[in-house]
N, C-alpha and C positions, 0 to 999 in steps of 0.2 A: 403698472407693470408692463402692459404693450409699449407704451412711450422709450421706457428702459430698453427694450428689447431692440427697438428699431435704431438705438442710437448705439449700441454695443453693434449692431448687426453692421451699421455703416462706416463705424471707429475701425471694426475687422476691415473692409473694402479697402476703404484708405490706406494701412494698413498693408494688406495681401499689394495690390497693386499699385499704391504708390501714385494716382492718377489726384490729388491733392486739388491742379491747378482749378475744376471747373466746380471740386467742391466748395474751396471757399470763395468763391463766385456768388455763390447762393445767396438770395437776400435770407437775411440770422430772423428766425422766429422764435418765440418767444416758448414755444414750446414742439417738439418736433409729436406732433401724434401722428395717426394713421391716414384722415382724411390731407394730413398735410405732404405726406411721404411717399402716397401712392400716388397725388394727384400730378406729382412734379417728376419727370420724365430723369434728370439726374439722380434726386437722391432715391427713387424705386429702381434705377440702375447701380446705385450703391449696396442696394439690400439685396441684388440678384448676386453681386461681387458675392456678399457676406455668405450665401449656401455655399458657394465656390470652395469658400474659404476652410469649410470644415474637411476635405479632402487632403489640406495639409496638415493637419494636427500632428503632433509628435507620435502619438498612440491610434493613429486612424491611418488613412490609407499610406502617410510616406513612410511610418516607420513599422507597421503591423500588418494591415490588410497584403497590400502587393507584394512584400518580400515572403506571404507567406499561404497566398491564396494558388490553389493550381496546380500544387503535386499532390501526388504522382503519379503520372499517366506513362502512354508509352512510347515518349519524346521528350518529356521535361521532368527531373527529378532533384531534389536534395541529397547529397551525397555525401553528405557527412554523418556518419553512421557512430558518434556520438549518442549514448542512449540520452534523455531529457527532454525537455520538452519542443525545442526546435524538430526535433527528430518527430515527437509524436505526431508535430502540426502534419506532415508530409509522407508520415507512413501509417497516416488513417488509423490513430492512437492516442488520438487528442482526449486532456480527460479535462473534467469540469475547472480544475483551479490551474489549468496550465501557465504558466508564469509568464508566457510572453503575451496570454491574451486576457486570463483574466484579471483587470485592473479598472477601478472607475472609470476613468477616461479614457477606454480601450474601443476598439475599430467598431464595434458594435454602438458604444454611447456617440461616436462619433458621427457616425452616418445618421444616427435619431437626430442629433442636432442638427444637420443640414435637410433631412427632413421637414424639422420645427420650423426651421429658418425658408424652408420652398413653402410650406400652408403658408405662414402668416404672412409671404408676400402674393401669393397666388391669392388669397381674402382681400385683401387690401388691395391689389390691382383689379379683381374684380369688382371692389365695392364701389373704389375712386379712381380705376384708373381709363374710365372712358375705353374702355377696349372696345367698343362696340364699332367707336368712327375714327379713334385714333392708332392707325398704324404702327407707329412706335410704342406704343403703351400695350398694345397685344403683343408686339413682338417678344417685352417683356415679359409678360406674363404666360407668354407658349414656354419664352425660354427656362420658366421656373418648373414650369407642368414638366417638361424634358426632364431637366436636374434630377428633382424628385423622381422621375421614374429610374431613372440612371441609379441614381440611390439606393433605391427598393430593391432593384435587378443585384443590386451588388448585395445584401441583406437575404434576399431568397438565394444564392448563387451560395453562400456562406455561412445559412441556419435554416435553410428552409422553410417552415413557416414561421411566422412573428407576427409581432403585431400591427396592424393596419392603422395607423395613422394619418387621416388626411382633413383634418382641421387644427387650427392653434388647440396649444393644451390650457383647456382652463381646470379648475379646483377636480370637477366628477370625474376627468379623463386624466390624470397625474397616472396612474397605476390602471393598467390594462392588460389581458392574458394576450395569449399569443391569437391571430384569426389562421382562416384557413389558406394557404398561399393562396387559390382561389378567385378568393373574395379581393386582394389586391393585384395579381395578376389582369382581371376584370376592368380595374380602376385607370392603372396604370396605359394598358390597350386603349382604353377611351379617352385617358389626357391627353395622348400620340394622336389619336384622331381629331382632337381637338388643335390639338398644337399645331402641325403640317401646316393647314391652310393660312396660319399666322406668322408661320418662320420665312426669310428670306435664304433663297439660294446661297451657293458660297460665295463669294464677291459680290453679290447683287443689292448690300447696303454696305451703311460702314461697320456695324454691326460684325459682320460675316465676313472682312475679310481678312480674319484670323480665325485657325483652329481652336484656342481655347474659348472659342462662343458657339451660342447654337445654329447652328445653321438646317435648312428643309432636308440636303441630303444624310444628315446625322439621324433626324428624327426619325425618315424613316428605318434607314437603318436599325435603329434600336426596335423599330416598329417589329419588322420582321424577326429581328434577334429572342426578342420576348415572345411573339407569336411560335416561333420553334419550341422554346423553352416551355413555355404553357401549357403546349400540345402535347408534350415530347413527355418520357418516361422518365421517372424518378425517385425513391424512395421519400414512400408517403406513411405516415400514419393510417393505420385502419379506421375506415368512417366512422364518427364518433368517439374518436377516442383522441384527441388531438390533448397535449397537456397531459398525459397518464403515463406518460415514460413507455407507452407504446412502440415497438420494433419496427412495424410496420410493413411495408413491402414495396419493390421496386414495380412501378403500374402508372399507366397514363390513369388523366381526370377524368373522372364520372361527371363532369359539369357540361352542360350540351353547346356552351355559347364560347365554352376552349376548346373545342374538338378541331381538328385539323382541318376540316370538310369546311369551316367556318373560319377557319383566321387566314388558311390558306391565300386563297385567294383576294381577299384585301392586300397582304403583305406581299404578294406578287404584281399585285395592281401599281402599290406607291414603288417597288421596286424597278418596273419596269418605265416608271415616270423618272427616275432619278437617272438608268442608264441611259435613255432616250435624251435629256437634258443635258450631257457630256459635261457637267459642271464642276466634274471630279473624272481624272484618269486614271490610270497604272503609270509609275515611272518607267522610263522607257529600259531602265539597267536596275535590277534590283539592289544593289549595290549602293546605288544613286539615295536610295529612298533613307537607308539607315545612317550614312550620313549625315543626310539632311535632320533625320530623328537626332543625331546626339549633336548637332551643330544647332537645335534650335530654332529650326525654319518652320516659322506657324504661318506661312502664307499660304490662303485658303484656295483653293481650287485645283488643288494636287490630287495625289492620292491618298493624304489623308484626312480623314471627316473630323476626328476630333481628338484633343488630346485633355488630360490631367491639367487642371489652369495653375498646376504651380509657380510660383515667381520665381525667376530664378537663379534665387537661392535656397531653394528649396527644393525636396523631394530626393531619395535616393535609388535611382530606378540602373544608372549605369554603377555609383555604389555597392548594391547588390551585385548584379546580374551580367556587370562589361568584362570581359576579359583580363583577367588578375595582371596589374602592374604593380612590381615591388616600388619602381621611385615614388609613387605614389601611397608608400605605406603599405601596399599592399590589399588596395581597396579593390573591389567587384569580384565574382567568380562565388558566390553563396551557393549556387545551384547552376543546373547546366542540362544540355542534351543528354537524353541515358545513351548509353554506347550503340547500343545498337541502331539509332536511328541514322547515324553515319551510313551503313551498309543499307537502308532500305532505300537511299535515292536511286536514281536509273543513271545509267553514265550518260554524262554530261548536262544533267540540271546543274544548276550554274547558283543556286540556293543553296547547294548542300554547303560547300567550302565557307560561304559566308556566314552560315547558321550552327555549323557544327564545327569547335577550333582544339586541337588538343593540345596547344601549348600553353604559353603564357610568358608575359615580360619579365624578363630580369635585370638587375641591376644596371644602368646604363642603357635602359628599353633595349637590350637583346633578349631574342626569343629564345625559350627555354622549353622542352618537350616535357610535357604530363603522363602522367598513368593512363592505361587504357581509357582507366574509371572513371576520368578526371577529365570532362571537358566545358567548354564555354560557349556562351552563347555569343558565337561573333560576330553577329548584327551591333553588340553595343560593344563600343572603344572608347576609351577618354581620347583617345590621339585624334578622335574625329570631334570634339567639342574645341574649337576652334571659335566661336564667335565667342563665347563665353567659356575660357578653358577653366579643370576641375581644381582647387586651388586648395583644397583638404575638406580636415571634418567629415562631418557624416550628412551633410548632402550632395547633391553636383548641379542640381537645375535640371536634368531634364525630363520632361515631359512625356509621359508616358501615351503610346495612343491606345485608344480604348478602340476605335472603328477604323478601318481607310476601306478605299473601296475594293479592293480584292474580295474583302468578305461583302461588299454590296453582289458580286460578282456569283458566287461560292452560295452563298445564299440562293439567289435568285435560280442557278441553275438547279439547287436541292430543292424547290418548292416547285418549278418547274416540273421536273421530272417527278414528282411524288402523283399517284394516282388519286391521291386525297386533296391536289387541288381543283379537280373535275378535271377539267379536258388537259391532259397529259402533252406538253410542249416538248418534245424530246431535243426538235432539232433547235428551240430556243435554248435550253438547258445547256447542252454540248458548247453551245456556239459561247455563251458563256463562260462555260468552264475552259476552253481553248484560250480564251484571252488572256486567262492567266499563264496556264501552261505554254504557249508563245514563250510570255515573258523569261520562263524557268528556261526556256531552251534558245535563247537569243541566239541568234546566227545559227542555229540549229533547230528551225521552224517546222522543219518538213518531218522533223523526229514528232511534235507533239502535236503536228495534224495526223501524222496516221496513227497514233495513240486514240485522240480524241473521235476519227472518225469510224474506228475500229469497234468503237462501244457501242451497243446495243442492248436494249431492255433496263426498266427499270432498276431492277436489283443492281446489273453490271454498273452500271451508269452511277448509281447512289454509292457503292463501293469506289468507284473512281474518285470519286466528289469527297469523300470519308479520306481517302488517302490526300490528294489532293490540298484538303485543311490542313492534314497533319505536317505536307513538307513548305507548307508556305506561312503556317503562322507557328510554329516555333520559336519558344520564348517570349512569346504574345499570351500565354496563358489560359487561349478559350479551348484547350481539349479537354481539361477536366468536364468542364460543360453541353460539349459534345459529346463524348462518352456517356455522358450520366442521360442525355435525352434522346440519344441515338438505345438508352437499354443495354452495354454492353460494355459497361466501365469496369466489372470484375473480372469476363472471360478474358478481356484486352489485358487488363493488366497478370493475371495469371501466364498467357501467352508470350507478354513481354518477362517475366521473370524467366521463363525456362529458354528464351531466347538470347537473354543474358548469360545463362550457365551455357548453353549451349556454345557461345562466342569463347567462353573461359576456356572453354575446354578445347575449340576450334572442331566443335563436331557439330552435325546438323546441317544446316546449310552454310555455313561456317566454313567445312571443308577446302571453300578455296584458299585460304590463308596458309601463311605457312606458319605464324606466329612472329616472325623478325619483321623488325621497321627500318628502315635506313632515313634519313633528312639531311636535309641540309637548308643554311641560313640565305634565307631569301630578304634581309634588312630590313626598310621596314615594312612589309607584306607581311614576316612574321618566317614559320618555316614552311617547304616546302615538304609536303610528304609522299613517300613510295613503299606499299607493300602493304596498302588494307583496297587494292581495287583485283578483282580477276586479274590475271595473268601477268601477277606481280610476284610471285613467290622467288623467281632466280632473280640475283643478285641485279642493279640497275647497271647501265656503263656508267662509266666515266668513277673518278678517283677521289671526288669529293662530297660524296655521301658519308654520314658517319653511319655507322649498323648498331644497331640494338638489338641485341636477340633475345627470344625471347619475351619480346615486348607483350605480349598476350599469352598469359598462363592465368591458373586458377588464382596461383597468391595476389597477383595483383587487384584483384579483387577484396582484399581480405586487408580488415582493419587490425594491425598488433595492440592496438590501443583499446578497440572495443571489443576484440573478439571475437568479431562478426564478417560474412561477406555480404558487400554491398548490396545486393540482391537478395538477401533473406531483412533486410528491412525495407524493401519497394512498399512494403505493403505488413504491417502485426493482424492485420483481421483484415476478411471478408471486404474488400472497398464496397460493395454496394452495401454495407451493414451501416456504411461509415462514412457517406456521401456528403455531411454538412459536419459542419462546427456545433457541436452542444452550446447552449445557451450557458456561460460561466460563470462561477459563482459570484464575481464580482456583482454582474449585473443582476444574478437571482437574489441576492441578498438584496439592492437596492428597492427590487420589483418584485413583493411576494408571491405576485398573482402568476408569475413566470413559470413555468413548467417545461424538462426536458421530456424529451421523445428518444425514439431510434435504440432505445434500450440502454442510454446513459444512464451514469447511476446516482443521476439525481444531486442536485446542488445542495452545500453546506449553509444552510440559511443561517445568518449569524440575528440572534435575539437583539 
């Protein structure tokens, strides 16, 4: 059975990546088993490909997980108000047999399998792969311990507790209930500590000097990511009752070895080792950076740590999420900035324009203006995939990043300033978060030094850092995760609902609007817009604006189709009620032993 497994696992590599020439190089054995697979430096790099490879799946992360992990918070939402089950995933009304998730081969069975596929090469490098004195043969096997955690993170991020898997499945362990997140949080913290000292820098092998591998400054990154998340607040099951369809409550861990006082300062330790090694920057133009993302560019030592190893032809990340082009069939734009995070940048962050777009291409790529409601995430463009352009169908290539160093940044400075890491670094923290802020205000520096050196105290400083995430990773997907560990994913998003009615209406803080837009066609930059900034409300000079009036009123909010406005579906129940995915019946049926939590109502076991 393992023989089987390790030759499917390396048929997928070959396969995913297409790297054929040094596989059949190999001298041909007569039978590929473990002691033969792990011992040999290529085909254990074929079986680290093959975990890779379960992130592309049809029903895993390209066509399920990422188009549908992440709303709604209060910067990225689904806005297709649509009642069904697209709608439930994002307005925290997800039920057991939802049709886009429950299915055998759904983003749940998919990540178990590249789980299955990191043990049994993580066994087999430790059994045969000489890690102890060979460099390379740890590197692989750090890089499998990474994956796996990478995997888990995405599994607790999207059902919160499940099952702990961390050896090949043989006959007794086929069927196993859910553990305590816990118990794999624990695991995962210790493979990162393990892994680091085995990973190379980014360029510092051959290894590393592309994003879709693992590199030192990823791990720790993820190191720290998961330490927040561990520590952090989140709707748990009540002790003892995990598997009982238990409601639970939103509360950090009762576990002493996740307490912040304790992962803290480890994760500030490897993070302050990775900004001190300059091995990764900031782009010097934000701008710079998302190009390079939809053009492709996995040259390592940028700014960013790591991306999604799709091939590529594979993956639908600008599909979803780029800015709607009709010549293109009308592909990208599924979800977008909510409206109002338009209005929360400061004038002249130089991120907003790029991240929040209210128009969209029309026939002949001229730009065509949207509804309030209706905007995009304009970080991703097909017009900027140029090394590989989008050529139809339902993928594009590109690669999604999961880390770059902004958030090594962002991070470091939140751990920093937390009193829970002992001695309280304020003026590391700050100096940190400036770095980015710089970037947000290019040519406009002196704006986001006296920002940054204006802050004082803890609380101020952690609210800066909180906003901060919010206008530099948009449509990057980690605020649902922040909200939910920061404790404060319901009041946020209740906040951001009446802040939306408020814009409808142009009352609140709203008041400086007048409600009329004027634009005009800027080619291909897209359009140019006047009359959503202060002291735009009288009309602009000059003769070649067109005006829309009226462009923000309540109707435009309001679905004829659904009969609903866009903002009484942000959210059908309580988000902190509703912080993970149910376990679906797909997969309860398969797995008796499976139990939901959170007050779902329980899967359709079929006899």
């Amino acid at each position: 059975m393992k023989k089987i497994a390790y030759i499917l696992m390396i048929a997928a590599s070959v396969s995913l990546f297409s790297c054929t020439g040094d596989f059949l190089d190999v001298e041909t054995k007569s039978e590929f088993d473990e002691s033969i697979v792990f011992s040999n430096y290529t085909l254990a790099e074929y079986n680290i490909f093959g975990i890779s490879d379960a992130f592309g799946q049809t029903n895993g992360h390209r066509g399920r997980y990422l188009p549908y992990y992440g709303f709604n918070t209060d910067i990225e939402w689904n806005n297709n108000t649509d009642a069904g089950d697209k709608l439930d995933l994002s307005a925290y009304d997800t039920k057991t047999g939802n049709g886009q998730m429950s299915n055998s081969n759904g983003p749940f069975e998919c990540l178990y399998t590249g789980v299955e596929r990191a043990n049994l090469c993580i066994a087999g490098l430790k059994k045969y792969g000489n890690i102890e004195n060979d460099p390379q043969m740890a590197y692989l096997y750090a890089e499998a311990l990474v994956l796996r955690a990478v995997l888990y993170h995405d599994l607790l991020k999207g059902w919160g507790d499940v099952p702990a898997r961390f050896e090949p499945i043989n006959s007794e362990t086929i069927y196993i209930p859910k553990s305590n997140r816990d118990v794999i949080y624990k695991q995962i913290l210790a493979d990162l500590e393990t892994a680091i000292p085995m990973l190379y820098w980014p360029g510092e092998s051959a290894q590393t000097m592309r994003t879709d591998r693992i590199s030192k400054s990823f791990a720790i990154g993820m190191y720290a990511r998961l330490a927040l998340a561990a520590s952090g607040y989140a709707l748990r099951p009540d002790d003892g009752q995990l598997g009982t369809n238990n409601p639970g409550s939103v509360r950090k861990t009762n576990d002493e070895e996740l307490q912040a006082s304790v992962l803290y300062p480890k994760a500030l330790g490897y993070l302050k080792e990775a900004i001190s090694k300059k091995c990764n920057s900031l782009y010097a133009n934000y701008v710079d950076l998302w190009k390079a993302t939809s053009n492709m560019d996995l040259t390592a030592g940028k700014e960013t740590l790591w991306v999604i190893p799709f091939s590529d032809g594979r993956g639908r990340w600008n599909y979803s999420f780029a800015i709607k082009d009709a010549d293109l069939g009308g592909r990208g734009g599924n979800a977008g900035p909510v409206p109002t995070l338009y209005f929360d940048y400061a004038q002249g962050d130089v991120r907003r324009d790029i991240s929040c777009v209210n128009w969209q291409w029309d026939k002949g790529h001229v730009a065509k203006l949207n509804n309030i409601n209706n905007w995009y995430f304009g970080k991703y463009r097909f017009e900027w995939q140029v090394k590989a352009p989008y050529t139809g169908g339902n993928d594009c290539g590109v690669k999604p990043i999961v880390m770059r160093y902004a958030d090594i940044l962002l991070m470091a400075a939140e751990i920093a300033n937390s009193t829970e890491c002992g001695a309280r670094d304020e003026a590391f923290a700050k100096q940190c978060l400036l770095e980015v802020r710089e970037r947000a205000f290019k040519g406009n520096e002196s704006v986001a030094q006296s920002y940054v050196n204006g802050l004082t105290g803890e609380d101020n400083i952690l609210k800066a850092i909180q906003e901060e995430r919010k206008f530099e990773f948009v449509g990057e997907f980690l605020r649902k995760g922040d909200l939910i560990r920061w404790g404060i994913l319901g009041e946020t998003l209740e906040a951001t609902k009446q802040n939306i009615i408020d814009l409808a209406n142009l009352q609140g803080k709203y008041t400086f609007l007048s409600g009329d837009l004027y634009w005009k066609d800027n080619g291909a930059e897209g359009l140019t817009i006047y009359g959503l900034e202060p002291n735009q409300k009288a009309a602009p000079a000059g003769d070649d604006w067109t005006h829309v009036k009226e462009y923000i009123k309540p109707e435009k909010f309001y679905s004829d189709k659904s009969k609903v406005y866009a903002y009484d579906v942000l959210y059908l129940n309580d988000p902190d009620t509703r912080q993970f995915w149910p376990l679906f019946d797909a997969t309860c049926n398969a797995n008796t032993e499976l139990k939901n939590d959170y007050g779902y109502a329980g899967s359709t076991v079929t006899e």
